[in-house]
ROFIKOL-100392 format. One line per field, with one value per residue (C-alpha): residue number from 1; y, x, z; residue in three letters. Coordinates in nm, 4 decimals. Layout:
N
k	(NUM/...)
y	(Y/...)
x	(X/...)
z	(Z/...)
r	(ALA/...)
END
This chain:
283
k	(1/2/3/4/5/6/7/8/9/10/11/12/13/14/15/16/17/18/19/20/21/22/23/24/25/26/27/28/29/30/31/32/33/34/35/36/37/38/39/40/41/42/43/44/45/46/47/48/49/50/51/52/53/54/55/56/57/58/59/60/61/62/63/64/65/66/67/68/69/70/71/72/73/74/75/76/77/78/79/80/81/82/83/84/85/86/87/88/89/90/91/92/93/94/95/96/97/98/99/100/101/102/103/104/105/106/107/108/109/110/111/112/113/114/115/116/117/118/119/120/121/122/123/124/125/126/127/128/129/130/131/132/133/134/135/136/137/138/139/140/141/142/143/144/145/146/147/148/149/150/151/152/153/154/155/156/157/158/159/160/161/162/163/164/165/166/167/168/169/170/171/172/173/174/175/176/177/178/179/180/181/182/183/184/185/186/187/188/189/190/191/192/193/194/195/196/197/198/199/200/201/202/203/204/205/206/207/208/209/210/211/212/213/214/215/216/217/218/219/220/221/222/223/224/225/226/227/228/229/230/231/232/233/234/235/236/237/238/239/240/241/242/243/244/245/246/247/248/249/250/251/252/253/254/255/256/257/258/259/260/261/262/263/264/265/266/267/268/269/270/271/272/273/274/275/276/277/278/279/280/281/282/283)
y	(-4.0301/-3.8861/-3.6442/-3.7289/-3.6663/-3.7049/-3.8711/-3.7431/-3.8244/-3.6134/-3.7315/-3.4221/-3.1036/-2.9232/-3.1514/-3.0690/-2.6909/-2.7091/-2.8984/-2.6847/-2.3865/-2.4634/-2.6411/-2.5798/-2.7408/-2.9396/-3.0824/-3.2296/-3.6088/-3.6870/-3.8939/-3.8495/-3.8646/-3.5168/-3.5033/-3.8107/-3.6693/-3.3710/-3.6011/-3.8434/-3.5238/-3.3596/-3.0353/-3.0224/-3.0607/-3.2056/-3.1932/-3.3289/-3.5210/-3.4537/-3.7157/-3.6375/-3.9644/-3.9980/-3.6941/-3.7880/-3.4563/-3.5039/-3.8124/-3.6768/-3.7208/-3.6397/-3.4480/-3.3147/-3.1394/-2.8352/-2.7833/-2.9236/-3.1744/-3.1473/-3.3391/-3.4262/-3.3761/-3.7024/-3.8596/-4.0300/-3.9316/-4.2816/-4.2576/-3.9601/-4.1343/-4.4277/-4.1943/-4.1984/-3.8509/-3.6866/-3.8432/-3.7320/-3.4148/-3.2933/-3.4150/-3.2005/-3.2977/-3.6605/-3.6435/-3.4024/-3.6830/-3.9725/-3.7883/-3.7680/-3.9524/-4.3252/-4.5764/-4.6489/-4.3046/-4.1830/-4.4295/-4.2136/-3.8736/-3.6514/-3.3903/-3.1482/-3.2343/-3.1301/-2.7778/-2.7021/-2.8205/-2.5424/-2.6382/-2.4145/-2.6985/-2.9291/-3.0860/-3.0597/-2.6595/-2.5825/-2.8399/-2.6964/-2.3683/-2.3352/-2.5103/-2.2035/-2.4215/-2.2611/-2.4024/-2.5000/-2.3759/-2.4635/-2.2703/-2.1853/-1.9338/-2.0751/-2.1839/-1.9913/-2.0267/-1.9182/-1.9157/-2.1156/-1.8243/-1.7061/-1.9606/-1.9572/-1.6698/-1.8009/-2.1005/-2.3515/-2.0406/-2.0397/-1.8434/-2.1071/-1.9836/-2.1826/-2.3825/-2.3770/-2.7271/-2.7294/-2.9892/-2.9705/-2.8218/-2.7654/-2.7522/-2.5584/-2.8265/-2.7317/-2.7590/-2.9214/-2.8840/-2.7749/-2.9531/-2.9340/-3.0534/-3.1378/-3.1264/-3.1995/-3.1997/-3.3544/-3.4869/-3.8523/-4.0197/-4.1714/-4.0009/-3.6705/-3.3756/-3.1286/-2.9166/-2.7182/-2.7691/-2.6519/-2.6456/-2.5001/-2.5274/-2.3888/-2.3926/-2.4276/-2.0751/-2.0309/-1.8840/-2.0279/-2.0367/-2.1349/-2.1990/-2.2916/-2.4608/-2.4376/-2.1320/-1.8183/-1.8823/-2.0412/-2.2206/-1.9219/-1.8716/-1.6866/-1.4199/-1.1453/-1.3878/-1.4923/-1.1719/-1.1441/-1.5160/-1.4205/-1.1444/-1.2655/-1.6029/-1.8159/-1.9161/-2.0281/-1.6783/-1.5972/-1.9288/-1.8592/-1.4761/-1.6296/-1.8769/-1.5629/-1.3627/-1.6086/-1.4896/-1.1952/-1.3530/-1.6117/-1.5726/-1.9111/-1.9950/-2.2316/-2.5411/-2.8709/-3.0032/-2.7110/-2.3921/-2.1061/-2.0442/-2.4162/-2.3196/-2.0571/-2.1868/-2.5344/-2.2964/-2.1541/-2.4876/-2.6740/-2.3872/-2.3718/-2.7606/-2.7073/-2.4425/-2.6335/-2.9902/-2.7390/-2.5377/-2.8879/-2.9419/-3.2897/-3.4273)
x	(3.8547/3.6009/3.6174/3.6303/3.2900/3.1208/2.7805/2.4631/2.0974/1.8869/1.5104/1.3922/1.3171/1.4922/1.7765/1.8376/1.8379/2.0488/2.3586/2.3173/2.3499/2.6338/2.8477/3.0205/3.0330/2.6947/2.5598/2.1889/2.1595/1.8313/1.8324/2.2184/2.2586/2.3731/2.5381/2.7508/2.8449/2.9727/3.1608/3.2971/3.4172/3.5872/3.3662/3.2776/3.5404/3.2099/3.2895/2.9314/2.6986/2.3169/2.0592/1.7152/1.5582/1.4641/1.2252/0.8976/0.7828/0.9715/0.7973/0.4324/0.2878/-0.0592/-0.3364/-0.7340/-0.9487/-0.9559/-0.5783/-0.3842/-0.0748/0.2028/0.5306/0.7971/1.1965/1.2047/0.9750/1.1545/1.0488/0.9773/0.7067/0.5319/0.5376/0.3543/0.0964/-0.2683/-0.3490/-0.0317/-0.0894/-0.4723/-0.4443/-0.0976/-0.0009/0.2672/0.4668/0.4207/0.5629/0.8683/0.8952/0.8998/1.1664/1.4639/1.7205/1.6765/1.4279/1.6962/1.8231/1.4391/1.4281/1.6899/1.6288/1.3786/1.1395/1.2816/1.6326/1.6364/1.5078/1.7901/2.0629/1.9247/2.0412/1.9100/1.8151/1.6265/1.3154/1.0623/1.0724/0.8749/0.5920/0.5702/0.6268/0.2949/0.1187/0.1930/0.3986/0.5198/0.8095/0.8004/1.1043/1.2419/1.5074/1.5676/1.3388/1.0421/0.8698/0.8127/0.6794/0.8467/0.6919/0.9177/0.9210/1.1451/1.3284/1.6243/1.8585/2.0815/2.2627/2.2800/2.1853/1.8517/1.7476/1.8331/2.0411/2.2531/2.0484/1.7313/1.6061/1.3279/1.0172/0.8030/0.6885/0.3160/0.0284/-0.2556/-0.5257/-0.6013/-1.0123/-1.1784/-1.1023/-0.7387/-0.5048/-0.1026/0.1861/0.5487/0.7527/1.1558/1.4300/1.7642/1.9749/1.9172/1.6504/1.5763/1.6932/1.9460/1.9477/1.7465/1.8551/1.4778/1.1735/0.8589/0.5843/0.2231/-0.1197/-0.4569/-0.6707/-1.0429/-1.1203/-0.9165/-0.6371/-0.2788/0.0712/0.4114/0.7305/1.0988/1.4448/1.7704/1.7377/1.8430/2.0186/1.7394/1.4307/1.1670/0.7741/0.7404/0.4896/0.4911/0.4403/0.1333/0.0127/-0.0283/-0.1303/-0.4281/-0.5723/-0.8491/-0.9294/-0.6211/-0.6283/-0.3722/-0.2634/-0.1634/0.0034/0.1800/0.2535/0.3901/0.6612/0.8127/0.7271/0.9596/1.2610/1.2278/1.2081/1.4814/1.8875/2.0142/2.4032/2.6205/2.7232/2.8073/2.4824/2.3603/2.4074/2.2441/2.0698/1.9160/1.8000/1.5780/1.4512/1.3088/1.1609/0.9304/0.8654/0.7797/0.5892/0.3688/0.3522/0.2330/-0.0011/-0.2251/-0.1777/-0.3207/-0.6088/-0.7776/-1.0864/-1.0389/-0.8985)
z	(9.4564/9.6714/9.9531/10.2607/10.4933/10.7341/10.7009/10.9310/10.9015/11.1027/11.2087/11.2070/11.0322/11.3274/11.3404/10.9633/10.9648/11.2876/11.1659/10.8172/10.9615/11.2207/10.9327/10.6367/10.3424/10.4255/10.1304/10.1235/10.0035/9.9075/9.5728/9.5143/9.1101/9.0950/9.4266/9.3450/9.0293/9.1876/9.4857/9.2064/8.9827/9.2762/9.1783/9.5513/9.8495/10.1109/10.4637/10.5893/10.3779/10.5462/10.4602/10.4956/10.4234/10.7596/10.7552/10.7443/10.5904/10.3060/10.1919/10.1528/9.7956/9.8030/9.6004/9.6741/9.4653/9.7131/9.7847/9.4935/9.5304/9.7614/9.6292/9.9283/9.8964/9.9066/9.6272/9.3449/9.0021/8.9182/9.2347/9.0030/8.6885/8.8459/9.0419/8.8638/8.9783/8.8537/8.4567/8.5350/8.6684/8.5722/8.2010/8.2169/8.4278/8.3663/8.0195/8.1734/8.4143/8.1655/7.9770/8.2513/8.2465/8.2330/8.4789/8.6564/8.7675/8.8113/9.0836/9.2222/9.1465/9.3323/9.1781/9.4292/9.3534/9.0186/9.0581/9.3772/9.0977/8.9129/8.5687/8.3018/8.1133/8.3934/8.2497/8.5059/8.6242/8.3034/8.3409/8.7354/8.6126/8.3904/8.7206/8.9213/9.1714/9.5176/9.6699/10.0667/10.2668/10.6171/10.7667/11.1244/11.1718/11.0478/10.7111/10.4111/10.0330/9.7228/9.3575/9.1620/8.9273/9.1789/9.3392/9.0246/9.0401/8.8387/8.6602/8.9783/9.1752/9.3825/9.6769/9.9237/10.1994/10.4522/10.6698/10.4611/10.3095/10.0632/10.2517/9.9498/9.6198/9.5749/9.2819/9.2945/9.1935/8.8013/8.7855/8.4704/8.1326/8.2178/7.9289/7.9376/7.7458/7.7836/7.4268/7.4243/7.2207/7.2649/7.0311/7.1240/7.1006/7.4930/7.7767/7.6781/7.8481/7.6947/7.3601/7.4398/7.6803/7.6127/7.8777/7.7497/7.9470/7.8923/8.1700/8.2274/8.1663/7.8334/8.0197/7.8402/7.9949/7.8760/8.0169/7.8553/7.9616/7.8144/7.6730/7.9605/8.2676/8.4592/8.3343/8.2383/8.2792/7.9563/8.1117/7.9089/7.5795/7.8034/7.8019/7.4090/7.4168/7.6121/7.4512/7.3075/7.1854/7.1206/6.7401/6.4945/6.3525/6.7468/6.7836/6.4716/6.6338/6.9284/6.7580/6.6263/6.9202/7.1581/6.9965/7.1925/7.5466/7.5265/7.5058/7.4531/7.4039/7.2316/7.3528/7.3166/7.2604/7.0380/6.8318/7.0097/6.6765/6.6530/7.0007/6.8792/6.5997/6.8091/7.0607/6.8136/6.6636/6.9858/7.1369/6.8274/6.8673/7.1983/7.2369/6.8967/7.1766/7.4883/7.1907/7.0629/7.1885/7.2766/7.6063)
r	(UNK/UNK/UNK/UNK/UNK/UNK/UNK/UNK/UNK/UNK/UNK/UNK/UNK/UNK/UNK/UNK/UNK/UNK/UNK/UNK/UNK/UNK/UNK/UNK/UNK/UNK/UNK/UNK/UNK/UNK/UNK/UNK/UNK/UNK/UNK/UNK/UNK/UNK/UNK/UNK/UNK/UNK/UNK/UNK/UNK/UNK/UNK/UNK/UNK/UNK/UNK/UNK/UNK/UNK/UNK/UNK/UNK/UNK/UNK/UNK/UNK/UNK/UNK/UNK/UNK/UNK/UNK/UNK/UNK/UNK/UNK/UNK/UNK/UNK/UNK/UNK/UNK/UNK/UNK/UNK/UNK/UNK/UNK/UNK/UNK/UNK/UNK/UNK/UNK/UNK/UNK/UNK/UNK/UNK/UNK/UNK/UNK/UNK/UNK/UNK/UNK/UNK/UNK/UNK/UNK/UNK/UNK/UNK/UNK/UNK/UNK/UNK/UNK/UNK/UNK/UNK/UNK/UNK/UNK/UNK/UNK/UNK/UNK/UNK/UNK/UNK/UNK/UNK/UNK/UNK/UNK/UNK/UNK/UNK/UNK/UNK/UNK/UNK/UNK/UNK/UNK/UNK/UNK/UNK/UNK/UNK/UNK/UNK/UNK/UNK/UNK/UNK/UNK/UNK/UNK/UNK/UNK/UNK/UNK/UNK/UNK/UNK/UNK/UNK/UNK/UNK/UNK/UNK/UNK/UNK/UNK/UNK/UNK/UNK/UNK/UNK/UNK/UNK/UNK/UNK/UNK/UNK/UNK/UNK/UNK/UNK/UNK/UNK/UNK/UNK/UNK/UNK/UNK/UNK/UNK/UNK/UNK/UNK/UNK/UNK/UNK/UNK/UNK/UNK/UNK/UNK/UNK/UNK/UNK/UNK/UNK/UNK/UNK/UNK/UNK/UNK/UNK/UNK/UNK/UNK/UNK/UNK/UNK/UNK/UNK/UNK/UNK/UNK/UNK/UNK/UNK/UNK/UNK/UNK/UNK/UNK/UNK/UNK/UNK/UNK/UNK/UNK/UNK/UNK/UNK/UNK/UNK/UNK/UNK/UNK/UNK/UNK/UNK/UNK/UNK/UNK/UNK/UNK/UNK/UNK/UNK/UNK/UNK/UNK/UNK/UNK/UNK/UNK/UNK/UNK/UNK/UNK/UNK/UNK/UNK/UNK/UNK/UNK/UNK/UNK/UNK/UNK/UNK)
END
């Protein structure tokens, strides 16, 4: 049974932050397939439901060469998948995207929505992660940008505070020659949460990054494996290094969908798999 609510759907940015920061229990609807979850479950007692639909702001999806691509609260993952300059430009996150969930949910669920849940094991923070992505907030007093490195704070933690919304998340455009990859596993074939993520990306100057889910208590940008990774030219004896090296950088549990020790082993296996995808001189 769900709780009872009441339902409000601002127009404006203003409007939003307003009634979120005069009410409690507020709860954002954007997409809705974790929100509902959480209603149907009784994990939440809601006392206002805030849609945001209505924004205009939050529907910009849009890309140039010179400033990168801004993605709106409001775009549907499905949207992304089906967006030329997002496969083109951003492999990356295309394949996270084509992994989540099924087609029906991802014309639901919002790119933005699943980094506020702030599950440990979301599929798209890596992919946005290795893209250096900033995350747009609007509060009362004003608008600010947060890396994404250091929006998580913890498992569904973030550093949203009452009466912020998150407008948009943004890519710096990648330049030429800049090759990514998006490697899962789960322990279905389809659409399964992930067991491991792997996000790796060299960019046109040579320069590689990585990033992980489902392994720590938020999604991780595995920077100081970067560092080794780009010392030098990146060959097979360093990807081999860094397989082992990840052990170091992760501290993955025990659950239902894995043995903390499984974890660790498929990290080193699909970060080698990745960083040989991102060092081929092809594509």
């Amino acid at each position: 049974m769900l709780s009872t609510f009441k339902y409000y759907k601002p127009q404006t940015l203003q409007e939003a932050n307003q009634f979120l920061t005069q009410n409690d229990a507020a709860y954002v609807l954007a997409g809705g397939t974790d929100l509902m979850i959480l209603l149907r479950r009784n994990f939440i007692d809601a006392k206002h439901i805030v849609d945001i639909k209505a924004i205009p702001e939050m529907d910009q999806l849009s890309y140039s060469d010179e400033g990168g691509a801004e993605i709106g609260a409001r775009v549907v993952v499905n949207r992304l998948i089906g967006t030329d300059w997002v496969k083109e430009k951003y492999p990356a996150l295309h394949q996270a995207c084509e992994t989540l969930a099924s087609h029906q949910l991802r014309n639901r669920a919002t790119l933005v929505g699943n980094i506020c849940n702030a599950s440990p094991g979301a599929d798209l923070p890596p992919s946005l992660l290795v893209y250096d992505a900033t995350v747009k907030i609007a509060g009362v007093d004003g608008e600010r940008d947060v890396k994404l490195s250091e929006f998580f704070t913890g498992v569904k933690k973030t550093v949203l505070q009452k009466g912020d919304l998150v407008v948009s998340v943004h890519l710096p455009p990648p330049g030429p020659n800049d090759k990514s990859v998006y490697l899962k596993q789960s322990r279905l074939k389809g659409h399964d949460l992930a067991t491991v993520g792997v996000a790796c990306r060299k960019n046109g100057e040579g320069r590689v990054s990585a990033a992980i889910c489902a392994v720590a208590v938020t999604p991780l940008r595995l920077t100081e494996l970067e560092k080794g990774l780009n010392e030098g030219e990146l060959d097979e004896e360093k990807i081999l290094w860094a397989a082992e090296e990840i052990q170091k950088h992760i501290k993955p549990i025990s659950d239902v969908r894995s043995s903390a020790e499984y974890r660790k082993h498929i990290a080193g296996v699909l970060l080698k798999r990745g960083l040989r995808l991102v060092n081929t001189k092809e594509g």
